[in-house]
C-alpha positions in Angstrom: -17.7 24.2 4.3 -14.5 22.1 3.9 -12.9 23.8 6.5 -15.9 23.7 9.0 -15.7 19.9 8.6 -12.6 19.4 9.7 -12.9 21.8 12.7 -15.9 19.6 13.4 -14.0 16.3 12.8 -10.6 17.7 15.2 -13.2 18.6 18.2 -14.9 14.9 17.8 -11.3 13.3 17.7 -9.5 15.1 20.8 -12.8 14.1 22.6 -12.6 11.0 21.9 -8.9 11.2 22.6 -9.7 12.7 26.0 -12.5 10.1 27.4 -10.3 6.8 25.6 -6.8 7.5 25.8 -4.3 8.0 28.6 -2.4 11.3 27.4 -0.1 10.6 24.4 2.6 12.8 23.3 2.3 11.7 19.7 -1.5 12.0 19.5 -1.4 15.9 21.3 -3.0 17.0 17.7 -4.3 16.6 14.1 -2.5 18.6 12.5 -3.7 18.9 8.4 -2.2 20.5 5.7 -4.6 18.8 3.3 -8.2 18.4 3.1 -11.1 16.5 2.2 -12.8 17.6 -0.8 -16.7 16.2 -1.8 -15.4 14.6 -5.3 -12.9 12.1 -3.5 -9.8 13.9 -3.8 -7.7 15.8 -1.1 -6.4 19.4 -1.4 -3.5 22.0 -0.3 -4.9 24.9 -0.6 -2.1 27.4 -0.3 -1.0 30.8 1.3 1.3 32.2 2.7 1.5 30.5 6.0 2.2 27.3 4.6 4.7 27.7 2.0 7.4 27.2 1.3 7.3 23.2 1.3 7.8 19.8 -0.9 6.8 16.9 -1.3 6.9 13.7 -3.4 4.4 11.1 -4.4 4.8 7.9 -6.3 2.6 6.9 -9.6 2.6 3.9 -11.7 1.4 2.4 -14.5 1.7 -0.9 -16.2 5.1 -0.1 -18.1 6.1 3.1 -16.2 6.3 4.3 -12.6 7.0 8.2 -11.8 8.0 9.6 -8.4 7.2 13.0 -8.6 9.4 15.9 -6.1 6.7 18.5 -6.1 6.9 22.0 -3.9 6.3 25.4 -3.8 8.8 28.1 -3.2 8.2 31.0 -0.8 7.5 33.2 -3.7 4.5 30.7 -4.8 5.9 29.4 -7.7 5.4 25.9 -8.6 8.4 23.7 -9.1 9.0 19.5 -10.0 11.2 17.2 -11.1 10.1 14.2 -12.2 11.9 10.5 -11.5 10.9 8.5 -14.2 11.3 4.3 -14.1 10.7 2.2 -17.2 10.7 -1.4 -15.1 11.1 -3.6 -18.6 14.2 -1.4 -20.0 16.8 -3.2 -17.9 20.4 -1.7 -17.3 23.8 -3.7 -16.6 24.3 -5.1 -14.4 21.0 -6.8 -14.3 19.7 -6.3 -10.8 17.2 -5.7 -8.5 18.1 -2.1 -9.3 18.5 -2.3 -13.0 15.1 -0.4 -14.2 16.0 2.7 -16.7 15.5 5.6 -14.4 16.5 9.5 -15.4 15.6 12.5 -13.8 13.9 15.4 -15.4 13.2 18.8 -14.7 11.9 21.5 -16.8 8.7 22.5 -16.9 6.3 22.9 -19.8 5.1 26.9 -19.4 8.7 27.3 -19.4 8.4 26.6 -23.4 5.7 28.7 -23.9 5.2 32.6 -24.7 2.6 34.4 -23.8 2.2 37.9 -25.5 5.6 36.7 -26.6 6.9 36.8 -23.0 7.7 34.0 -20.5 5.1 33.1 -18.4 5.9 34.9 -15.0 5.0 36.0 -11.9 3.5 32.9 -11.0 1.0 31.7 -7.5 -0.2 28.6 -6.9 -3.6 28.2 -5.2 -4.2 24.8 -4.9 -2.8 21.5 -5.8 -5.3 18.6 -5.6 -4.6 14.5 -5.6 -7.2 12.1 -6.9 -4.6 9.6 -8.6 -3.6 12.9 -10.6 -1.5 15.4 -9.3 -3.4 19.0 -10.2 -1.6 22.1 -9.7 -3.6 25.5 -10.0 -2.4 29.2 -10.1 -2.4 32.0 -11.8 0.2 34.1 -13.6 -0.2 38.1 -12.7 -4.1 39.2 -13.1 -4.2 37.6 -16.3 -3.7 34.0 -16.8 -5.4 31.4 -14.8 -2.8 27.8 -15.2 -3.3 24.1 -14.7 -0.9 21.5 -14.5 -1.6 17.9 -14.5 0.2 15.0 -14.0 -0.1 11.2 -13.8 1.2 8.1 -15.8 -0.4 5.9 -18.7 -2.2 3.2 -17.7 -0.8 1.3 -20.6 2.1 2.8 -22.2 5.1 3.2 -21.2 4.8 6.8 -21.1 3.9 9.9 -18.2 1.6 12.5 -19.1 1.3 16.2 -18.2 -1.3 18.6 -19.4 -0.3 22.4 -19.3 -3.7 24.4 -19.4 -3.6 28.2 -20.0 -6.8 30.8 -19.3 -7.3 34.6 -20.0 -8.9 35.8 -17.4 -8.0 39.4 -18.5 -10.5 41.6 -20.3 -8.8 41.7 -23.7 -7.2 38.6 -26.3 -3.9 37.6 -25.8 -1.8 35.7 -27.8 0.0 32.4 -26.9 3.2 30.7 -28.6 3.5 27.0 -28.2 6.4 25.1 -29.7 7.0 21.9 -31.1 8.9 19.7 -29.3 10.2 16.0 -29.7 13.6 16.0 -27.6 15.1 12.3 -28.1 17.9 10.9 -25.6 19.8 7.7 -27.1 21.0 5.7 -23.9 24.1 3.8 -24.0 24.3 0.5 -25.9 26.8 -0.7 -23.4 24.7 0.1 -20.1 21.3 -1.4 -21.6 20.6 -5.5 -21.0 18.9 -5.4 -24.5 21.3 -2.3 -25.8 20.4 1.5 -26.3 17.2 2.4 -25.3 15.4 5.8 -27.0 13.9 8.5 -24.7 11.8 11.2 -25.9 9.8 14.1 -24.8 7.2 15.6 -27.0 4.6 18.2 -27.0 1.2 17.8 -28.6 -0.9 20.9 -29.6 1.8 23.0 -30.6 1.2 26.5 -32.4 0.3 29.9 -32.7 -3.1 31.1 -30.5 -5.7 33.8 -30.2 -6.9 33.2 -26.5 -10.5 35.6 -26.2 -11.1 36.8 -22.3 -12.1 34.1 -20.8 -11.3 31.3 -23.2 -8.3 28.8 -23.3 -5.4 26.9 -24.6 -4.0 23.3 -23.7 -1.1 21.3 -24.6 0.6 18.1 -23.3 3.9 17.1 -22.9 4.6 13.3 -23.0 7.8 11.4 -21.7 8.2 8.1 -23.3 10.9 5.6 -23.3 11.1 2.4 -25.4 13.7 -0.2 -26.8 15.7 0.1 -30.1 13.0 -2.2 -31.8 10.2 -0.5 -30.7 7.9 2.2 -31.8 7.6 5.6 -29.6 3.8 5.7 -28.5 1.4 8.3 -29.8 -1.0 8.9 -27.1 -3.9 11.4 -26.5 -3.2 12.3 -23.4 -6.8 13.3 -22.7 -7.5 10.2 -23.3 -5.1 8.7 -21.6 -6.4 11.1 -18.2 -9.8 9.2 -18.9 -8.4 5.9 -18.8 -6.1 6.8 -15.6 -9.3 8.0 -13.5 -11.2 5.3 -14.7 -8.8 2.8 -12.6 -9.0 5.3 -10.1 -12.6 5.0 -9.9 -12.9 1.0 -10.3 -10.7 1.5 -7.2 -13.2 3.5 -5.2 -15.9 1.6 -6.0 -14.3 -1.7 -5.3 -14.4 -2.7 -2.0 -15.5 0.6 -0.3 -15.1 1.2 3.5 -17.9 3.3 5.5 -17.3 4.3 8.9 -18.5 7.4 10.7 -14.7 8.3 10.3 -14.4 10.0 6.8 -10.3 10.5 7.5 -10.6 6.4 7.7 -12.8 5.9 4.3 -10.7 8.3 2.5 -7.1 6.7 3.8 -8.3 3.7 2.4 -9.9 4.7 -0.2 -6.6 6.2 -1.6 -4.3 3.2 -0.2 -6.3 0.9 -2.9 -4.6 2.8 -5.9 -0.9 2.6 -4.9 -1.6 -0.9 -3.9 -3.4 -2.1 -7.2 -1.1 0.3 -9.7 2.4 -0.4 -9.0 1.8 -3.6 -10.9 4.3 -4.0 -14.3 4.0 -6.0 -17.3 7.1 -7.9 -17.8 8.2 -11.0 -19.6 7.8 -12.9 -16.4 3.9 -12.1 -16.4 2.6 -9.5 -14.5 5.0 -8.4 -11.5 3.5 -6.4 -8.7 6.4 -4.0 -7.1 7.1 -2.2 -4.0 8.7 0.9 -6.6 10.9 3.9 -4.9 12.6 4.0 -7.3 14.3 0.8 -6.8 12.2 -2.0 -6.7 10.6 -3.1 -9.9 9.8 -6.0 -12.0 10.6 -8.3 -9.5 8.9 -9.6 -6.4 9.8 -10.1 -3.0 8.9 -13.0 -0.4 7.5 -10.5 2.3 6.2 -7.2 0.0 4.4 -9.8 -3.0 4.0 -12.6 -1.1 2.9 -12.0 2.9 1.7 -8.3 2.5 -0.4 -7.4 -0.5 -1.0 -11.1 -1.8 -3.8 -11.9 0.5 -5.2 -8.5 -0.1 -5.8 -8.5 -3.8 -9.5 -11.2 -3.7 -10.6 -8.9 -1.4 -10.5 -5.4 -3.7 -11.4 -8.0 -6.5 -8.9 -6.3 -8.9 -8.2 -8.9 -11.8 -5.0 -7.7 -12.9 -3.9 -7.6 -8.9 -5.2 -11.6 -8.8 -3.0 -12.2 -11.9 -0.1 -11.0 -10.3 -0.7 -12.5 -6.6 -0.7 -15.7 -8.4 2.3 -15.3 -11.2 4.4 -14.3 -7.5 3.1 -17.5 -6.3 4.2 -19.3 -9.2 7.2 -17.9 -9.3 8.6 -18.9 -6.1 7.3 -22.8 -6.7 9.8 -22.5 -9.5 12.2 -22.6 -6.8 11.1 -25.7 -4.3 13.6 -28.5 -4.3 14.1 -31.8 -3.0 17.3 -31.1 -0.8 15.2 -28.1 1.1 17.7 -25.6 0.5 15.9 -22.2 1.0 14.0 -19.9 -1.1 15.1 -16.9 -2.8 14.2 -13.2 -1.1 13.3 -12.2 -4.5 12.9 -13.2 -8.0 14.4 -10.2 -9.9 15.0 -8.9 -13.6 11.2 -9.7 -14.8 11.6 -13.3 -13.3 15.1 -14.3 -15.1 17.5 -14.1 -12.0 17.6 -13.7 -7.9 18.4 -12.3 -5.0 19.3 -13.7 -2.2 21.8 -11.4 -0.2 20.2 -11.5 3.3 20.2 -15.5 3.3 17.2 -17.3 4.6 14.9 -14.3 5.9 12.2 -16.5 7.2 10.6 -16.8 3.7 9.1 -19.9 3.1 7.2 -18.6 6.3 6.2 -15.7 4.7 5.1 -17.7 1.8 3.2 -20.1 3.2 1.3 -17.7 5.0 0.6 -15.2 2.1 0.0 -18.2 -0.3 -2.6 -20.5 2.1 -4.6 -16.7 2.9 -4.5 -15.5 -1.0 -5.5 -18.9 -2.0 -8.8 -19.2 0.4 -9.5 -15.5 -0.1 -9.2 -16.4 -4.1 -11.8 -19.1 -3.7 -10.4 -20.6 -6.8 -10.8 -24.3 -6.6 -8.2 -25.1 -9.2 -5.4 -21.8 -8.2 -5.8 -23.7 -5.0 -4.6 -26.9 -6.1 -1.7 -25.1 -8.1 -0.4 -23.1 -5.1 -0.6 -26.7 -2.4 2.4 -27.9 -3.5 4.5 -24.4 -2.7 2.5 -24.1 0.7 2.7 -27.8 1.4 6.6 -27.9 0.7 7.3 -23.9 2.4 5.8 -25.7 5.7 7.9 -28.9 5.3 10.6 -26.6 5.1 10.0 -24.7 8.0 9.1 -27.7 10.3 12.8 -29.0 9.6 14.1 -25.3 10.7 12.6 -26.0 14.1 15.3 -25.4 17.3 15.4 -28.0 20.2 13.1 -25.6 22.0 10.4 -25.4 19.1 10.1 -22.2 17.1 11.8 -22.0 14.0 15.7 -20.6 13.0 16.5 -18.8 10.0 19.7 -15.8 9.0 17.5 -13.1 9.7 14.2 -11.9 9.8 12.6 -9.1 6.5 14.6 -5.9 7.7 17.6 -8.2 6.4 20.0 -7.4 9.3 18.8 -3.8 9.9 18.3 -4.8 13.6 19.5 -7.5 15.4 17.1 -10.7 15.1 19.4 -13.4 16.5 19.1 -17.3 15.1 15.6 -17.7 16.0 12.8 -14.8 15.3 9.4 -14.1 16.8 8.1 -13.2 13.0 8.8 -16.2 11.4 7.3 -18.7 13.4 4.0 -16.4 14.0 4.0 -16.4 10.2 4.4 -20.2 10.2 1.9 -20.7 13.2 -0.7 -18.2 11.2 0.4 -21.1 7.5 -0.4 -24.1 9.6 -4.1 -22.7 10.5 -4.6 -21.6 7.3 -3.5 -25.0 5.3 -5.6 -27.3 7.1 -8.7 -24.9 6.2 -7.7 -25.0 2.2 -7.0 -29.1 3.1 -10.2 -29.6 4.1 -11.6 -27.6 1.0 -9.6 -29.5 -1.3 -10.4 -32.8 0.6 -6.8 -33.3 1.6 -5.5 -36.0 3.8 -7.5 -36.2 7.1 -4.2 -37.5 8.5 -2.1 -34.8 7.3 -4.3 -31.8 7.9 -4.5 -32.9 11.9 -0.7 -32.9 12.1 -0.7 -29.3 10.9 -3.3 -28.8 13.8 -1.2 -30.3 16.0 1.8 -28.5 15.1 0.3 -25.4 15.1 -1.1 -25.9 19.1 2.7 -27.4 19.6 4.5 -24.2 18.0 2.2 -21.7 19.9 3.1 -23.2 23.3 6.8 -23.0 22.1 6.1 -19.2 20.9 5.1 -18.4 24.1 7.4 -20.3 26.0 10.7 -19.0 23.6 9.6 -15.3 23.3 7.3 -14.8 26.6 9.5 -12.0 28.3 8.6 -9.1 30.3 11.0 -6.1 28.8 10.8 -2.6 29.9 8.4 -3.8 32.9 5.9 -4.9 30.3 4.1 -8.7 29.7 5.2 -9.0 26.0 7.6 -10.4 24.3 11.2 -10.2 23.1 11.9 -10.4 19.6 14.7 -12.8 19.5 16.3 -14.9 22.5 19.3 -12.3 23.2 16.8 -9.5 22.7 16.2 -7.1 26.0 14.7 -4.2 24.2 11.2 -3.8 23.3 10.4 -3.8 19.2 8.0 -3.1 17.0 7.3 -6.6 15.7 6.2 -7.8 19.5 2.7 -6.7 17.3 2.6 -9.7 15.5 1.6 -12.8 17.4 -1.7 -10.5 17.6 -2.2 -10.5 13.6 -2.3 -14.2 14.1 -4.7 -15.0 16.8 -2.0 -15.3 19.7 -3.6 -13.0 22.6 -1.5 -14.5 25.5 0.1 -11.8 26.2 -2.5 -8.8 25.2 -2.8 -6.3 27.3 1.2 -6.2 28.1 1.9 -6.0 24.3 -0.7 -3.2 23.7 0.7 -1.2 26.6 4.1 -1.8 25.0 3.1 -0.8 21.6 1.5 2.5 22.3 4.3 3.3 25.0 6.5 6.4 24.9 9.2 4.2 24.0 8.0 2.5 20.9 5.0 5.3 19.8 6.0 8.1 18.0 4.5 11.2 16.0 5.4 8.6 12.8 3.9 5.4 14.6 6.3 3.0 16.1 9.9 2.8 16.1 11.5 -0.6 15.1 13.8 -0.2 18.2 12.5 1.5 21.7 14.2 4.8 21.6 15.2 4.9 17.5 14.3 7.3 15.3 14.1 4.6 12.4 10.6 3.6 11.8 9.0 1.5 9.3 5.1 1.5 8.5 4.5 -2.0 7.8 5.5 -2.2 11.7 3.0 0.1 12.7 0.0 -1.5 10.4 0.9 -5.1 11.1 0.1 -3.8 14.7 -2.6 -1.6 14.4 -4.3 -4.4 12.6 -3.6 -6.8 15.6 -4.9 -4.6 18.3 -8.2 -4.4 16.2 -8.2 -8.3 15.9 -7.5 -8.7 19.7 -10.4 -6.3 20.7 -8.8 -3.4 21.8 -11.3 -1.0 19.7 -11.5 1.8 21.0 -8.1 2.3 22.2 -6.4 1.1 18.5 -9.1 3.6 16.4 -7.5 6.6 18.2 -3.8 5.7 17.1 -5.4 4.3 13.8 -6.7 8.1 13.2 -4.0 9.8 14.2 -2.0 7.8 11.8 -4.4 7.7 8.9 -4.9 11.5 9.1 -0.9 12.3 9.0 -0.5 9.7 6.6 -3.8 11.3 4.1 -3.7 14.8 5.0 -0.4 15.5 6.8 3.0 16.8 5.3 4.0 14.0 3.1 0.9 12.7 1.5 -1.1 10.8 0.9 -0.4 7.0 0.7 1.4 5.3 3.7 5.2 5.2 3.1 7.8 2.3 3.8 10.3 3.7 6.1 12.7 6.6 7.7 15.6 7.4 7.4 16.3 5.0 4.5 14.4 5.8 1.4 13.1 9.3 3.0 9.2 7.2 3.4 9.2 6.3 0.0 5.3 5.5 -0.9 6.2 1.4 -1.4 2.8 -0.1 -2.4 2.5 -3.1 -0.2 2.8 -0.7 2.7 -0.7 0.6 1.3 -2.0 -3.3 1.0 -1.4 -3.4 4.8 -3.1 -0.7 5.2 -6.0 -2.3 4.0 -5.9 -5.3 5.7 -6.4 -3.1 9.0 -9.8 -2.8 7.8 -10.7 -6.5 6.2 -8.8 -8.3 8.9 -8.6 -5.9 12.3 -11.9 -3.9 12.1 -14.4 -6.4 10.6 -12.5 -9.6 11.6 -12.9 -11.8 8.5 -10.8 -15.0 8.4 -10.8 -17.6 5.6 -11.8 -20.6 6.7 -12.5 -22.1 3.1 -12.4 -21.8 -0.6 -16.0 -20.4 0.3 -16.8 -19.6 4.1 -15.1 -17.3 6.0 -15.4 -16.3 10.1 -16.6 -12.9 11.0 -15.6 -10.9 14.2 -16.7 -7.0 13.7 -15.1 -4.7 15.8 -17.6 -1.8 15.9 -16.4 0.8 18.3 -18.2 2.2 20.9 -19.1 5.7 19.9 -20.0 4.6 16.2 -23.5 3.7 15.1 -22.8 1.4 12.0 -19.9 0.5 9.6 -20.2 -1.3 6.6 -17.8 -2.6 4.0 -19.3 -3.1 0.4 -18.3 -4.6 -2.9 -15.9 -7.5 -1.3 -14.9 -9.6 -3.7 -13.3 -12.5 -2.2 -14.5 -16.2 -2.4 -15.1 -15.1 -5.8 -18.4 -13.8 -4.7 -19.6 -9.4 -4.6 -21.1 -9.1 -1.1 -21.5 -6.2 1.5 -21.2 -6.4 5.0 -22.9 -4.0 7.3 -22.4 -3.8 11.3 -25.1 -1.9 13.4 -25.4 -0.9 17.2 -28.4 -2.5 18.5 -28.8 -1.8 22.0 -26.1 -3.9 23.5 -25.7 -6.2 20.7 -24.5 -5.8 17.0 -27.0 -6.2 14.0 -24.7 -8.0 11.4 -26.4 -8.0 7.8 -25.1 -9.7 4.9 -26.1 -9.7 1.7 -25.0 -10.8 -2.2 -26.7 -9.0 -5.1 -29.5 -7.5 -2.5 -30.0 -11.4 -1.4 -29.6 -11.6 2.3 -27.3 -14.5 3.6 -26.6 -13.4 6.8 -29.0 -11.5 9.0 -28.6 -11.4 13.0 -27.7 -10.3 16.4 -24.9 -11.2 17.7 -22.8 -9.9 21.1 -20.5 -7.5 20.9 -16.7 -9.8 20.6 -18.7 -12.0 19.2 -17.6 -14.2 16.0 -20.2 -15.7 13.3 -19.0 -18.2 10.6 -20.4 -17.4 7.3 -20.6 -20.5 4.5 -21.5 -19.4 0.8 -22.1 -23.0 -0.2 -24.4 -23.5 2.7 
């Protein structure tokens, strides 16, 4: 049945492909390794035509994250090693990189006997995702095994659960040892000393296994400080407590679309944005992870991209830390205007700021003013005005003589050329000033003050266009920095922030052979280097702009590699640094494709929001359910009606909104109304 579904789903797409799309070299196929299954999760079932490969997935918890190198050989044996990162157990120096990482790879069956042999002969049949990573094979014609992996919710601790069944016709007898292997780190490389690591089995013993009956044991890899207690954890329990979260995140702001690659992309892209989020001395710290990026927060990652997401999936802990990032930069707002850190590092004690001024307060401002009306929180507003109110002060004395604003370099930190004055920063900037005289006029600001953000806003977007207005390669776009003569990626985002003077030529440039890839767009025309957050800032703007149709195609094709592709299943942060690393913010953005491209919804207050649905052409309805921003739980849901769209919503079954509208159409929506 699986399989007939996704022969269904491939015939629907390259129609739709055919009638919308001029031909696309990077959109020839959907190729899937994975599938769909009916529970939620996605599957590799595996033979011999698809073997041997690897892969590797990231998994956090509150107080440990785990990338995970998975693969199986050509033989179809199963093999991993498993990078383990304990964010609050800091190394010298104390960096940005200073989490304790170490690299383990043995295997739990590989401790076990069974008819006082080594497990062998192993085939794996399936390996399954759904927040755990399930492997399944058997061993000969007689053992049936399970392995499962995932971290603690809680502890700072990463579970597996070895499961072995006789599925032969007689007993058999199974050996499983104890173990509590203990690694002492060195006192001169740990900020707070030597640090203890241990790996322990639970369920040790000798066993009868009957036909058909079974055996399980855990292995659990902990790591603590010297004046700290190992856990003891069930890790059963702990499996319970992991899929709960993973189940608060799929009924927590839940997508519905005729597309079910679409709902299940985002669907998994709300648990690597809401669980890479540590528990540090400096409050809760969300962090991009790859095994390099913890405990600390970033201006573009924290602030810009998953910041204004969090009210949305109405995650409380993901509020908590949208907020403490907030805070955290305000620490840093001075009299003399000197610039922001990148990053606030080391659980909130030091910082980083290598690149120079990056554009930050831009991307502050903007991610603060959004997170702030999407919050709805009256008084988390009036704590955050001051940091938005002093990041646009700071940018408005960056201006140039022509009007846009300067700064060292733009968030790839010197990757790529961005010259002295970059189209990202003052969208960001242009998107801040729109967004702060909406939370003004909540908080019953200044009338004086908010119109002078109006009017710089309408001053800096003639200046945009006037600065950055190019044609390059032949097309009506823009180029990303004065000097520039080569289109790149970021041309996307004047479109994220309401700036359509230059559409159509943009859009052609975007999904060009010289920018569109099989891995989405390159940051340079003709690079192999590609980064996601590229690719769903602009995917998110062609939505917003209008361009349905012609963005859900690239928006599939990219969703179904990204979910069901070769390296699965959450979308990644770049290549080739960091070998697409699963960075959570990158799966925030993804997100926002949805809450912000598809359906269109805009803050315009602590409590009112404007509404532009985007329902494409060959779909019937779409509906997104559970929001949670404007600290309200309401459901919208878009329906074809002839040649106008039926937009209900509703809070608590109570209808607020019910109408017609025309299709492009946008409807303000007022909860205190």
């Amino acid at each position: 049945m699986n399989k007939l579904i996704s022969l269904i789903e491939l015939s629907c797409f390259l129609i739709i492909t055919f009638l919308l799309l001029p031909v696309n070299r990077s959109l020839a196929q959907d190729y899937r390794r994975w599938q769909m299954m009916y529970d939620g999760s996605v599957s590799w079932m595996i033979n011999n035509s698809n073997i041997p490969h690897s892969d590797h997935i990231e998994m956090s918890g509150k107080r440990i994250s785990c990338v995970l190198r998975y693969g199986v050989a050509a033989n179809g044996s199963f093999y991993a090693t498993r990078s383990l990162v304990w964010p609050m157990l800091r190394t010298v120096p104390n960096n940005t990189h200073a989490s304790l990482t170490r690299q383990l790879r043995q295997d739990g069956f590989d401790f076990v006997t069974v008819n006082y042999k080594p497990v062998s002969n192993e085939k794996v049949s399936m390996i399954t995702l759904n927040g755990t990573l399930l492997v399944q094979s058997k061993a000969g014609e007689d053992l049936e095994l399970t392995r499962q992996y995932f971290p603690s919710p809680t502890s700072p601790g990463f579970c597996e659960i070895y499961t072995i069944k006789n599925i032969s016709k007689k007993s058999c007898v199974v050996e499983i040892p104890q173990l509590n292997e203990t690694y002492t780190t060195n006192p001169a490389k740990g900020k707070e000393g030597s640090y203890t690591i241990r790996a322990s089995i639970a369920n040790s013993g000798h066993y009868d296994i009957p036909a058909n009956d079974s055996v399980s044991f855990s292995v659990f890899y902990s790591g603590v400080k010297q004046n700290e207690d190992l856990p003891v954890v069930n890790c059963e329990e702990e499996k319970q407590e992991r899929l709960a979260f993973v189940q608060q995140m799929w009924s927590s702001l839940v997508l519905e679309t005729p597309d079910t690659v679409l709902n299940k992309a985002f669907a998994f892209a709300k648990i690597r944005a809401a669980e890479s989020i540590y528990e540090t001395k400096g409050g809760p710290m969300h962090g991009p992870g790859g095994e390099s990026y913890y405990a600390a927060i970033w201006a573009n990652d924290e602030a810009e991209y998953i910041g204004p997401f969090f009210p949305f999936l109405g995650y409380d802990y993901g509020n908590k830390a949208s907020l403490n990032a907030y805070l955290h930069f305000a620490r840093f707002i001075n009299k003399e205007f000197k610039p922001l850190p990148s990053s606030i590092i080391a659980e909130g004690t030091d910082i980083w700021d290598g690149a120079g001024d990056r554009g930050d307060a831009a991307m502050i401002a903007y991610g603060a003013a959004r997170y702030a009306l999407a919050r709805g929180n009256k008084q988390q507003a009036e704590e955050l005005w001051p940091l938005i109110e002093w990041c646009l002060e700071y940018c408005h004395r960056k201006l140039n003589k022509e009007g846009v604003v300067t700064s060292d370099s733009d968030e790839l930190e010197g990757r790529f050329p961005a010259g002295n004055a970059n189209l990202n920063t003052s969208s960001l900037y242009y998107d801040a000033l729109n967004s702060v005289f909406y939370l003004g006029k909540s908080l019953g600001k200044e009338e004086k003050q908010l119109k002078e953000y109006r009017q710089k806003a309408s001053k800096l977007k003639a200046a945009i266009e006037k600065y950055f207005g190019a044609e390059i390669d032949g097309f009506n776009t823009y180029k990303y920095y004065k000097e520039n003569d080569t289109l790149r990626a970021w041309i996307c985002t004047p479109l994220t922030m309401g700036i359509y003077n230059r559409k159509a030529g943009t859009i052609d440039a975007l999904f060009s052979l010289g920018l569109w890839t099989k891995d989405g767009l390159a940051s340079l025309s003709g690079d192999k280097t590609f980064w996601d957050r590229e690719t769903l800032y602009a995917l998110r703007g062609v939505l917003a702009s209008g361009e349905t149709d012609r963005a859900l195609n690239y928006l599939h094709y990219y969703s179904n590699r990204r979910l069901l592709g070769d390296h699965v299943p959450y979308p990644v942060e770049a290549y080739p640094e960091g070998n697409q690393r699963h960075l959570s913010a990158e799966s925030g953005l993804y997100c926002r494709i949805y809450t912000e491209g598809l359906f269109g919804i805009r803050p315009t207050g602590l409590q009112s929001f404007s509404l532009t649905p985007r329902l494409p052409k060959l779909w019937t309805a779409m509906s997104l359910k559970s929001i949670n921003a404007f600290e309200r739980n309401f459901d919208i849901i878009v329906k074809r009606a002839g040649k106008k769209l039926k937009i209900n919503i509703s809070e608590k079954g109570s209808k607020i909104v019910d109408k017609l509208i025309n299709d492009g159409d946008s409807i303000k929506v007022n909860f205190s109304e």
